[in-house]
Backbone bond lengths (Angstrom), bond angles and torsions (degrees), N, CA, C in turn:
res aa  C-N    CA-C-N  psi(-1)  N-CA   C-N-CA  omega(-1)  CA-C   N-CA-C  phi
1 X - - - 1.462 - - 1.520 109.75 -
2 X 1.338 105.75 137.63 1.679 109.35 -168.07 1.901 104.59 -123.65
3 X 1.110 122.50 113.58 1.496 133.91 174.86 1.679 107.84 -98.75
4 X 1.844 112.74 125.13 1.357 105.52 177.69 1.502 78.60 -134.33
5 X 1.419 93.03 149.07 1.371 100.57 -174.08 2.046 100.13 -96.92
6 X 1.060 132.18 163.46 1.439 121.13 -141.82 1.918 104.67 -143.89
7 X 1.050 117.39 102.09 1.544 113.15 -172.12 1.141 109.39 -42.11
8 X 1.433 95.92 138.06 1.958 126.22 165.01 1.026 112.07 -123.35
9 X 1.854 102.52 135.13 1.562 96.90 172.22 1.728 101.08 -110.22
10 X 1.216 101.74 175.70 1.644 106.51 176.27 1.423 126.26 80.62
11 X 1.332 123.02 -72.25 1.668 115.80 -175.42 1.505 108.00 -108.05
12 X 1.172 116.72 10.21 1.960 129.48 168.20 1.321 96.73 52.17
13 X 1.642 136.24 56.13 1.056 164.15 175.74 1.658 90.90 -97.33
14 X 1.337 101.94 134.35 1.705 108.65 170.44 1.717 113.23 -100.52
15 X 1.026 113.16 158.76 1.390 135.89 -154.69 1.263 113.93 -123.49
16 X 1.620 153.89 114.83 1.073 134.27 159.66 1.395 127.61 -109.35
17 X 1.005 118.27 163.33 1.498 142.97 178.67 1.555 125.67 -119.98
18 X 1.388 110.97 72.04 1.513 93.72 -173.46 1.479 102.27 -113.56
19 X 1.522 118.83 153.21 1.459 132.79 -172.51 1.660 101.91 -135.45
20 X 0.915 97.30 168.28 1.879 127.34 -174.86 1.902 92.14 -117.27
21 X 1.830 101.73 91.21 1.842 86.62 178.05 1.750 115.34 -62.21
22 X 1.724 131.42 -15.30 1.205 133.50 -175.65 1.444 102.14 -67.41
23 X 1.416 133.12 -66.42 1.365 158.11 -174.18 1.685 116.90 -54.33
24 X 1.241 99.50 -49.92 1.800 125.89 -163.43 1.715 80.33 71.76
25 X 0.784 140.93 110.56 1.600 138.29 151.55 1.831 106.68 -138.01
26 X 0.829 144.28 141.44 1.542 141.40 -143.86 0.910 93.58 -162.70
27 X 1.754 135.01 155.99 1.277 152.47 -157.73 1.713 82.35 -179.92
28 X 1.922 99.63 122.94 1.652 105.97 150.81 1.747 96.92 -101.51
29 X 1.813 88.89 156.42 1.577 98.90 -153.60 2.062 75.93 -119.31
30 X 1.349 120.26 122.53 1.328 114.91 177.42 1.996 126.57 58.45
31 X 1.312 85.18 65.54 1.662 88.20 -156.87 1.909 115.96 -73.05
32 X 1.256 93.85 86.67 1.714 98.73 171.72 0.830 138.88 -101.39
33 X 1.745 114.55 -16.08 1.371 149.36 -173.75 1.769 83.19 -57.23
34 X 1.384 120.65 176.08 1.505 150.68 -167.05 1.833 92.42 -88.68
35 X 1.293 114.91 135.36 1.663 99.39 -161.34 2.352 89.55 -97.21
36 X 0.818 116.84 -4.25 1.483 131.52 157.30 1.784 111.08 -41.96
37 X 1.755 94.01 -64.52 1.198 99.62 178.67 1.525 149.38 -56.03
38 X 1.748 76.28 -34.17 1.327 100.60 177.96 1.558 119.17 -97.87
39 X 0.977 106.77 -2.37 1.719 102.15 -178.38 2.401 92.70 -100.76
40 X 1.368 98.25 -15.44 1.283 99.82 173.63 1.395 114.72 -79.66
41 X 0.584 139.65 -49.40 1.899 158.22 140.00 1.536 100.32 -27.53
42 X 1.142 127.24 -44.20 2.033 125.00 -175.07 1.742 74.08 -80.33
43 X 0.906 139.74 -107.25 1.925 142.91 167.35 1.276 90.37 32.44
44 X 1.715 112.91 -90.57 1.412 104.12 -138.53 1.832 107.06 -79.27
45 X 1.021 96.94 -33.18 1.859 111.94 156.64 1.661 128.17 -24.52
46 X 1.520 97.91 -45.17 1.370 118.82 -158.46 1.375 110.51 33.44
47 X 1.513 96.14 63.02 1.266 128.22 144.24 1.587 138.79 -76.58
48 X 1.353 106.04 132.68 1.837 114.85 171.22 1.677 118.10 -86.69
49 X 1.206 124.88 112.95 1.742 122.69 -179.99 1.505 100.25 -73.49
50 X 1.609 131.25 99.91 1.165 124.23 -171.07 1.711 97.40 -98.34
51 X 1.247 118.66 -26.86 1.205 97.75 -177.63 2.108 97.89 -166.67
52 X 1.119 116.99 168.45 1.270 159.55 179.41 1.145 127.91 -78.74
53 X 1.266 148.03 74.27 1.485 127.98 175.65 1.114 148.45 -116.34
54 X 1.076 150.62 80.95 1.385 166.31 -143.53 1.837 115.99 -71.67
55 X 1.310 110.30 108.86 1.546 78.49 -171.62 1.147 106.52 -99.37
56 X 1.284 120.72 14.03 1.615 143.78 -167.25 1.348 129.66 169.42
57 X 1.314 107.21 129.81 1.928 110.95 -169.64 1.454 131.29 -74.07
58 X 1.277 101.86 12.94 1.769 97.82 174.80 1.555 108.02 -95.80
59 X 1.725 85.95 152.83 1.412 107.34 -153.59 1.446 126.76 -27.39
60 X 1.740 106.40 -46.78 1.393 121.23 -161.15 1.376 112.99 -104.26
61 X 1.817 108.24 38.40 1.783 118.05 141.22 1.433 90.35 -120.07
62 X 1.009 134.12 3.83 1.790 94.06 176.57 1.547 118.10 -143.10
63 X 1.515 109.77 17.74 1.812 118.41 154.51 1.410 110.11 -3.02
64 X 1.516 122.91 -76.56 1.390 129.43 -170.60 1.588 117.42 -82.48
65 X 1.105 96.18 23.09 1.496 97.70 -166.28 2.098 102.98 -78.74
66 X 1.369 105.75 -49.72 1.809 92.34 -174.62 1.211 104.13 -60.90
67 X 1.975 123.02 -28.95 1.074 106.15 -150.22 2.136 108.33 -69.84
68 X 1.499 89.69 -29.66 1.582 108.92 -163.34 1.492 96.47 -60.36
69 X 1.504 126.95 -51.68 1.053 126.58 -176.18 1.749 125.88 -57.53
70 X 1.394 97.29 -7.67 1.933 101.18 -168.29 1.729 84.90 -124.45
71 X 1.230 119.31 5.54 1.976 103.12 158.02 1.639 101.77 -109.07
72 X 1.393 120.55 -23.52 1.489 110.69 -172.30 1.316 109.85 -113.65
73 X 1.637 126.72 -23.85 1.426 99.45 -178.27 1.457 111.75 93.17
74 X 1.635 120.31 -9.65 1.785 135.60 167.16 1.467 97.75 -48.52
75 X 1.115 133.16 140.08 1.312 134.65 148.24 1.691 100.95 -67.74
76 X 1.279 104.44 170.74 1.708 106.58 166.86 1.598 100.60 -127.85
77 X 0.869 102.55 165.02 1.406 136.49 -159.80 1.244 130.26 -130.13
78 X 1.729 134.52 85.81 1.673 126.77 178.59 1.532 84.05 -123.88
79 X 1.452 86.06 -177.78 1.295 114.21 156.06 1.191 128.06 -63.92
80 X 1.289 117.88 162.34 1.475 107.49 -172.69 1.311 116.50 -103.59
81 X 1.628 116.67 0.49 1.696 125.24 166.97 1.639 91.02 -91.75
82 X 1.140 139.57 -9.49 1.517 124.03 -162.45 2.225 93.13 -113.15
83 X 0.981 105.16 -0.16 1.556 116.47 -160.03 1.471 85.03 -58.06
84 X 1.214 101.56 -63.85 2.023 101.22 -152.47 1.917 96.45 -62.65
85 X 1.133 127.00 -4.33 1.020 118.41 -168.46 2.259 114.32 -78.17
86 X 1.710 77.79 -16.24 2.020 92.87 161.92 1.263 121.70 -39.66
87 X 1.932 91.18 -47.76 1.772 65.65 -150.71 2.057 79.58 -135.47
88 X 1.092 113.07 63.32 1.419 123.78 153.46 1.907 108.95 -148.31
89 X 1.311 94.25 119.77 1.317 102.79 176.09 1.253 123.05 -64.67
90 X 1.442 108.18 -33.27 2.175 103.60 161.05 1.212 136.21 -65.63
91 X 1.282 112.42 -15.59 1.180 143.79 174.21 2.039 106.73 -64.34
92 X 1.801 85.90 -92.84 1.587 94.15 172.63 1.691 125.03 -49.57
93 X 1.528 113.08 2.40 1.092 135.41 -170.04 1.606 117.58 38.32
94 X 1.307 113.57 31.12 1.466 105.32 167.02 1.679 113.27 -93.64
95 X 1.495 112.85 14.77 1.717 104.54 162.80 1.968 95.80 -88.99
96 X 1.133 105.95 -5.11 1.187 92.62 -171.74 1.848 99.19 -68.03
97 X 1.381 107.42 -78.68 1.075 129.02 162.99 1.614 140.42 -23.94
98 X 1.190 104.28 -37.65 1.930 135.38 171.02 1.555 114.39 -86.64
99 X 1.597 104.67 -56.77 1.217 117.59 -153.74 1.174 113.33 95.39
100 X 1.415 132.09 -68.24 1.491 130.38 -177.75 1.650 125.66 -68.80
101 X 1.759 95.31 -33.19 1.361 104.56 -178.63 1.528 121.07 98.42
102 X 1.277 114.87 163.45 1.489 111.79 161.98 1.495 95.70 -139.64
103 X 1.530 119.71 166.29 1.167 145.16 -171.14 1.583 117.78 -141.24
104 X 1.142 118.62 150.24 2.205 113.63 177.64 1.336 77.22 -134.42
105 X 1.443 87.61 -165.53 1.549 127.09 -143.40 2.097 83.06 -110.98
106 X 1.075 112.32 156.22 1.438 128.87 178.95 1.409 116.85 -67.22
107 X 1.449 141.18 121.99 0.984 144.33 -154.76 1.829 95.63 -72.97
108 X 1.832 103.64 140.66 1.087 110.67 153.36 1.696 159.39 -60.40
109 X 1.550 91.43 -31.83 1.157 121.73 151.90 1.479 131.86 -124.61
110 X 1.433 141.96 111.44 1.200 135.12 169.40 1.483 134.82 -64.88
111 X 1.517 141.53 116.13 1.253 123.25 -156.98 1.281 114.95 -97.88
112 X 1.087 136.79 165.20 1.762 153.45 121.26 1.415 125.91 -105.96
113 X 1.587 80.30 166.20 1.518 102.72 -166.39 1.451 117.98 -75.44
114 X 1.712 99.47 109.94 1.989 105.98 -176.32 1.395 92.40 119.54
115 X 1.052 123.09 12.84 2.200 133.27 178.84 0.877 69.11 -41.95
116 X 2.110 124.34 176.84 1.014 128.22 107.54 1.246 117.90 -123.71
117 X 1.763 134.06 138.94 1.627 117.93 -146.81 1.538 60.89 -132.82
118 X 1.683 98.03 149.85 1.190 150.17 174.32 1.448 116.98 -76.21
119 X 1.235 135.65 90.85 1.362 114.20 -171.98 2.038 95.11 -133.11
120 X 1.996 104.01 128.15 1.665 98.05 -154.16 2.174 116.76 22.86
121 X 1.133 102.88 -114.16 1.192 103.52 -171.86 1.916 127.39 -109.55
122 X 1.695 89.24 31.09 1.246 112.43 -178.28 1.606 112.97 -123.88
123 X 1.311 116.51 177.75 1.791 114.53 -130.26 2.039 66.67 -165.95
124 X 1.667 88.91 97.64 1.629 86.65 155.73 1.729 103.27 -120.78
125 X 1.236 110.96 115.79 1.561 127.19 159.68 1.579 113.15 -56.26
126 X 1.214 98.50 124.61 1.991 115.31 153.47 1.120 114.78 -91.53
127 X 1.528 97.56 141.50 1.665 103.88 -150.98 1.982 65.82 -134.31
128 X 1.247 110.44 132.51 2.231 108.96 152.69 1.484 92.57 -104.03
129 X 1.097 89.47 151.31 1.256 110.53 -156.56 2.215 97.89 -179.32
130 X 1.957 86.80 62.85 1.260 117.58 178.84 1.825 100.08 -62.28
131 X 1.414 97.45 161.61 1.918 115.45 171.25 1.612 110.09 138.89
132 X 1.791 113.02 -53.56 1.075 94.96 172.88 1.310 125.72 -102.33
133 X 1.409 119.64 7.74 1.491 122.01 144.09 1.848 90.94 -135.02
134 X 1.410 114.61 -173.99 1.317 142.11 166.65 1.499 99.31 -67.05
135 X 1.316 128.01 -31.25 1.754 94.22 -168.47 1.557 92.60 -147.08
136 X 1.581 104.03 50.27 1.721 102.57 174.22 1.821 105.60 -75.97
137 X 1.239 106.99 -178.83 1.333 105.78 -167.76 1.747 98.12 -161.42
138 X 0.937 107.72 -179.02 1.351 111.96 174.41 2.012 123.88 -153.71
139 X 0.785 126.58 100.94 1.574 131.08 -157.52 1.596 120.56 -65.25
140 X 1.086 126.96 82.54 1.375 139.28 -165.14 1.470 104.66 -83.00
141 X 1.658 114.70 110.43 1.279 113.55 129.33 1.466 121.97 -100.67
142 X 2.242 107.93 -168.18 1.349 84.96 161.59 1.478 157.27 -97.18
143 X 1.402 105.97 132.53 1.758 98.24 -158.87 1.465 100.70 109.77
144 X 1.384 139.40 -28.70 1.091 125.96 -141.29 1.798 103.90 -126.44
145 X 1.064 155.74 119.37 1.216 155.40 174.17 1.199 118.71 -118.28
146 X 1.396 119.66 112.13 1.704 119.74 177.41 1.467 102.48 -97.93
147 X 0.992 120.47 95.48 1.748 129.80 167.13 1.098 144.18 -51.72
148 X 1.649 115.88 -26.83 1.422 123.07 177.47 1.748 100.62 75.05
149 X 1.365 98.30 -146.05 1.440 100.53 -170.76 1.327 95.16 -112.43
150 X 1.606 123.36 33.03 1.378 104.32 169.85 1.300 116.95 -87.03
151 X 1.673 116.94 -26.07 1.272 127.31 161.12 1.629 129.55 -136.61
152 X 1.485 106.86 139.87 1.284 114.12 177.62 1.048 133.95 -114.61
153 X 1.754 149.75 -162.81 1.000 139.40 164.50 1.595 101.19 -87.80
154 X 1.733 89.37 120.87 1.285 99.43 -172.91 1.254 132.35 55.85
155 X 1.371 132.67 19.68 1.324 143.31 171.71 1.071 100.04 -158.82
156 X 1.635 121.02 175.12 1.608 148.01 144.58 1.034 138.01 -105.69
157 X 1.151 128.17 176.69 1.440 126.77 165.24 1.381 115.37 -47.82
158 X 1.593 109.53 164.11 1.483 112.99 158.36 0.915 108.69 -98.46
159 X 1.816 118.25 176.77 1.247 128.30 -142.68 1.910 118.49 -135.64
160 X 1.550 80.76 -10.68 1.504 123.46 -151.14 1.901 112.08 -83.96
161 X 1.303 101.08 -7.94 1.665 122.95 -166.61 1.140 101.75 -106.57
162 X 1.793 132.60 132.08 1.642 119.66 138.05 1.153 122.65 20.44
163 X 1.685 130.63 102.88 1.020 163.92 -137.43 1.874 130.70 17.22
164 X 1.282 101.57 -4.32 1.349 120.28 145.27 2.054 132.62 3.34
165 X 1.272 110.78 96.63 1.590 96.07 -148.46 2.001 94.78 -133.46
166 X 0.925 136.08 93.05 1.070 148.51 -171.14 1.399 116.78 -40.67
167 X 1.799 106.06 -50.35 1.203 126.48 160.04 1.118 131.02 -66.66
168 X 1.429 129.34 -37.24 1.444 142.51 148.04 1.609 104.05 -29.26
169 X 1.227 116.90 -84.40 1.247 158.87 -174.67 2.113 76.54 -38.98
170 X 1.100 131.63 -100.82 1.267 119.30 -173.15 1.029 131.53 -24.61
171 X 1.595 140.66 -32.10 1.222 156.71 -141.36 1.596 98.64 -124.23
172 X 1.644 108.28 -18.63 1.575 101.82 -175.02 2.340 89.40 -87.84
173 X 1.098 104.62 -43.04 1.716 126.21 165.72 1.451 94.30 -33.91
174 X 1.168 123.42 -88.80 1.173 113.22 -176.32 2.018 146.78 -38.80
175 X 1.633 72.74 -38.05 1.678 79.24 -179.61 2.147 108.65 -85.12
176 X 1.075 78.28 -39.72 2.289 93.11 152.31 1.699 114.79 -31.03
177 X 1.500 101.87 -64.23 1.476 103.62 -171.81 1.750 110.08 -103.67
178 X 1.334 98.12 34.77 1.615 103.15 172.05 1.589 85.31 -126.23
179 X 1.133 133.95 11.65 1.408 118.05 -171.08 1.855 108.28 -88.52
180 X 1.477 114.69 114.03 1.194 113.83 -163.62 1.793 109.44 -54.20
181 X 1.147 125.37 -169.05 1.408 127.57 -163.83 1.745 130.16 27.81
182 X 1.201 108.12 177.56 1.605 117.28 -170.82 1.648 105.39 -83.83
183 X 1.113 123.65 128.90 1.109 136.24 154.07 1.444 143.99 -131.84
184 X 1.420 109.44 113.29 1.752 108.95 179.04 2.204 114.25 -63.02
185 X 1.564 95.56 122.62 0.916 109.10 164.00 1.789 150.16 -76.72
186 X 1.736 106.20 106.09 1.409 74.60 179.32 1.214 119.72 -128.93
187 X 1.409 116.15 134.69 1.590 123.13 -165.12 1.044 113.93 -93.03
188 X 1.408 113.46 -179.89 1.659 150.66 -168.48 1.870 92.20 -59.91
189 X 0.701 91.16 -70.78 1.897 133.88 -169.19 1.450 117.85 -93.60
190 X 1.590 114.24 116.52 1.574 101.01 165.57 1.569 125.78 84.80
191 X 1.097 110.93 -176.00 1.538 121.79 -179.56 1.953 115.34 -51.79
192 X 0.995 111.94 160.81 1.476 122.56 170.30 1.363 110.07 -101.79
193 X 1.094 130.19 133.10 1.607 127.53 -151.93 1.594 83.49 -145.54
194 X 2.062 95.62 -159.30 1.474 103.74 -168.84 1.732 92.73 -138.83
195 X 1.325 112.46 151.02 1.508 102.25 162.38 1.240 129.57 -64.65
196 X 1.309 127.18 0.58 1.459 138.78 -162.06 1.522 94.64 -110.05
197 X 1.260 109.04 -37.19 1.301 102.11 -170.58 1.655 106.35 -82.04
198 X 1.139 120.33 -47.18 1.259 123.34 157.48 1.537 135.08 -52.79
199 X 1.309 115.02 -13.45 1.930 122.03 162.64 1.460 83.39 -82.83
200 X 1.864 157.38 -43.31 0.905 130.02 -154.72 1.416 101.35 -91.98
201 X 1.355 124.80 -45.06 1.551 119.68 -176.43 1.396 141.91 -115.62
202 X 1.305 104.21 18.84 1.225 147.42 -165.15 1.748 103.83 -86.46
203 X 1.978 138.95 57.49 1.075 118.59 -168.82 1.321 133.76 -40.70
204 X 1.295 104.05 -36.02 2.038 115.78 168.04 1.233 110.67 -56.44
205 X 1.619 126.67 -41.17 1.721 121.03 161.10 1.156 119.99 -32.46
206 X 1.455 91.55 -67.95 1.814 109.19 -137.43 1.763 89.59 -92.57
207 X 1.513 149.45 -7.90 1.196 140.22 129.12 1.369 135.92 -78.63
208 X 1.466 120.70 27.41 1.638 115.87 174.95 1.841 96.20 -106.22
């Protein structure tokens, strides 16, 4: 399994790219990156867009998201508490931010917690892992955790936005850093870290 992390411009929101090198089968994980880029990159790859994933509905993971879906044919993929957040701009909170807002198209598939999506000959688990929205999630392979903005290096999400739950948000923290074995982290936001390193220096860890 191969992870490239994928340029963003504007809200320094991270982007992924992960593929199956046996299969070519590819999944973007939070699609904000420029959708140009990324269907150029599936191109030179000779890569397949099998699917979409959202690990949360505010605005600045999923910019490229209608466009990716009407060049490849990916279904997309949220949660199913974060679903309605497509296609209401108060919601995804970019009327906050814009004023006018933006809106997509209705997710193809709705998720829960314990999914398991198929990607070539890999098995990525949905983990919800609610706080900084109602139906954030986080994409578990092995070793590998894509977090969204529920966790960062050395910080978390906020709490403070449309459906936003502090306590939620703690309890999703907790069951995160009880998760047995090593795993490299990659977030919403920022650096790629480790869970180990984050149960040690992580203040939102090491006080919930």
């Amino acid at each position: 399994m191969q992870i490239r992390k994928l340029p963003v411009r504007g809200f320094a929101s991270n982007s992924w790219l992960v593929f199956d090198e046996e299969s070519r089968m590819a999944a973007v994980i939070d699609p904000s990156a420029d959708a140009e880029v990324v269907l150029r990159l599936l191109r030179e790859g000779n890569l397949t867009l099998s699917m979409i994933l959202l690990t949360h509905g505010h605005f600045d993971h999923i910019f490229a998201a209608d466009t990716l879906r009407a060049s490849s044919g990916a279904p997309l993929m949220i949660h199913e508490k974060d679903a309605p957040m497509l296609t209401d701009a108060t919601r995804n909170v970019s009327a906050l931010f814009f004023g006018k807002g933006n809106v997509y198209k209705p997710a193809d598939r709705l998720l829960h917690g314990g999914d398991a999506l198929l990607l070539g000959n890999n098995i990525i688990t949905v983990r919800h892992t609610p706080g900084h929205t109602e139906g954030s999630v986080c994409f578990v392979l092995p070793g590998r955790i894509f977090t969204g903005d529920t966790l960062f290096e050395g910080s978390i999400g906020r709490t403070d936005l449309p459906g936003g739950d502090e306590r939620a948000l703690n309890e999703s923290l907790r069951r995160i850093a009880a998760m047995r074995g090593e795993y490299t982290l990659y977030t919403g936001h920022g650096n790629v870290t480790t869970l180990e390193h984050e149960r040690k220096n992580n203040p939102y860890l090491s006080n919930i």
